[in-house]
N, C-alpha and C positions, 0 to 999 in steps of 0.2 A: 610549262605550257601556258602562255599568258591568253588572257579568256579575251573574245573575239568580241571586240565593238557591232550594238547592234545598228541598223540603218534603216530608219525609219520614215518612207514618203508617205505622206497624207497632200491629198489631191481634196479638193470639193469647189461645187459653183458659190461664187459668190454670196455671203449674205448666209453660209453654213454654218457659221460658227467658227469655223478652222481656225482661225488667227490665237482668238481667247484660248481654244483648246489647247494650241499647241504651247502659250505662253504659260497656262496653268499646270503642264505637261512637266516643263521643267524647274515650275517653281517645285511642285512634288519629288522632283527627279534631279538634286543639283547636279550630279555627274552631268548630264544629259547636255549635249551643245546643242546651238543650232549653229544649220550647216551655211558660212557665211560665201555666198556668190559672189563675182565675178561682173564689172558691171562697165561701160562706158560714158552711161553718166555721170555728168557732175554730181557732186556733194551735197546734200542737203543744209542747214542748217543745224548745225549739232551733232552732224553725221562723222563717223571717223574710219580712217581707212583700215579697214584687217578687222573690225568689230563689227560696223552694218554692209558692208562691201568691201570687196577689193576694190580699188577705185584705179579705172586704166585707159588709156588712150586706146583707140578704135583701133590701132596700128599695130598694137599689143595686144588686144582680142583679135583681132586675123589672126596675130603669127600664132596665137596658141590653138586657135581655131587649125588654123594649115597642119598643126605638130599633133593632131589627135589628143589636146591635153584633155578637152572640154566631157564629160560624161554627157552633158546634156547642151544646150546652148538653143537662145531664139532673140529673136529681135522686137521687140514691142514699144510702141510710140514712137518709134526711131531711136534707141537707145537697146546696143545691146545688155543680153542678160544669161552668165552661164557658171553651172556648175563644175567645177575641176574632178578631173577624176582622183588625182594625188591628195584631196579633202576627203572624198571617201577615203580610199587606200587607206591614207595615216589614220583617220579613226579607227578604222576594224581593224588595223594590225597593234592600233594601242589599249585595245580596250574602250574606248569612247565609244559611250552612245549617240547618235547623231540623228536629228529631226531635219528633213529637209519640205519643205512648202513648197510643192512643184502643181504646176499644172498638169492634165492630165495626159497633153503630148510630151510631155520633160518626162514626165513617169513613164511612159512606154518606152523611149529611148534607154532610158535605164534601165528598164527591165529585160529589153536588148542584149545589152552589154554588162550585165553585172549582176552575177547570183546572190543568193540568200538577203537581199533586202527584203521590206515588209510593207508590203503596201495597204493603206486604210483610206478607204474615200468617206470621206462625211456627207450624210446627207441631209437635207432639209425634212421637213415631217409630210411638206406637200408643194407645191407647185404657190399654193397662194400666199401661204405660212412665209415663203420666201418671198415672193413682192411685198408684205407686209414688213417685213426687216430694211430689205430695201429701202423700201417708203421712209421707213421710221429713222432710217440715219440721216435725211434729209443733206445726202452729202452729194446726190447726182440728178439732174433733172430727168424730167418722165420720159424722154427719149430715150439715155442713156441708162434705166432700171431697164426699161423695155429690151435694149438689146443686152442687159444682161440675165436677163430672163429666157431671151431667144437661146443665149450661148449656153445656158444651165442645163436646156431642155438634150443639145446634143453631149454635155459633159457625164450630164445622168447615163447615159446609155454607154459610158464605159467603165460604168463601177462595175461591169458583168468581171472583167478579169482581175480585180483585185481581190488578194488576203482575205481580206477586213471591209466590211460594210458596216458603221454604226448612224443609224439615225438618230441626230441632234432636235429631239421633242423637248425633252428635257436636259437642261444644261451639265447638273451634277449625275444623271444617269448616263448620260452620252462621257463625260470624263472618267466616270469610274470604266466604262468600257473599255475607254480607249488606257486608263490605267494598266488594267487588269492584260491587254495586250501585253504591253512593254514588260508586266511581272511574267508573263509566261516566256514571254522569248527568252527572256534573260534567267530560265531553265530548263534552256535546251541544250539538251545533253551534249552536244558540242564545245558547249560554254562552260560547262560543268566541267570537265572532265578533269580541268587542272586543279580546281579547290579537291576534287575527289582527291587525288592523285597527294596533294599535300596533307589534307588528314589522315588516308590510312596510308603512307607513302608506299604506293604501289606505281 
């Protein structure tokens, strides 16, 4: 009985933390992938296909878009962006644990269509706590904090159905939370059942 990869979406508005946590998530965690999407954009600089993206013509998202591949999928800046469902599948049938960084309509489609994932939304400490990070990364003018502060306000109000809510006050108290998640799932007794099975072979 080989132990079932867990599937991990963590959702948060902008300016939460999410990114650090999830990259600290799996330096703790080498098993741990992150779940690599599906994209129509070009390539960045330094970027490689099958590692930061699948990298595919527009023509090639329809047709898999048309085939029900996509678990989730959306278009943003003009460039699509979409999770496969056969990325999940192969992880939890291999064992792989898998982080995926969705927003929080990608998260509801998924939770749609596909049991036992784990949803955790990250949250800010406060509404202003959040414009100050904003502010401080000095990487978007005051227009653009502004309207991601507008989008925060309706993001918050869907952590009601998620798992897991951890507020990111503190950086190493917000990780250990979100640690402490990933150790319990991965002793749930579904997952167990096969090491049981091999020590006392039953």
């Amino acid at each position: 009985m080989k132990r079932e990869g867990i599937i991990l979406i963590i959702s948060a508005p902008s300016g939460a933390g999410k990114t650090t946590l999830c990259r600290s998530l799996m330096e703790r965690f080498p098993s741990m992938k992150e779940s690599v999407s599906y994209t129509t954009r070009p390539p960045r600089n330094g970027e490689l296909h099958g590692i930061d993206y699948f990298f595919v013509s527009r023509e090639e998202f329809q047709r898999m878009v048309d085939c029900d591949a996509f678990a989730e999928w959306a278009e943003v800046h003009g460039n699509l962006y979409g999770t496969a469902l056969a990325t999940i599948d192969e992880a939890r049938k291999n064992g792989v644990d898998l982080v995926l960084d969705i927003d929080c309509q990608g998260a509801r489609r998924l939770k749609e269509q596909i049991e036992r994932c784990v949803y955790i939304f990250v949250l800010p400490p406060s509404m202003a706590e959040l414009r100050r990070r904003l502010e401080t990364r000095s990487s978007d003018d005051q227009a653009v904090i502004d309207l991601r502060i507008e989008r925060a306000a309706g993001e918050i109000r869907e952590a009601r159905w998620y798992d897991y809510i951890i507020i990111n006050d503190n950086f190493d108290t917000a990780f250990e939370e979100l640690s402490s998640i990933v150790v319990a799932q991965s002793r749930r007794t579904f997952r167990m059942l096969g090491q049981v099975a091999k020590l006392f072979d039953i």
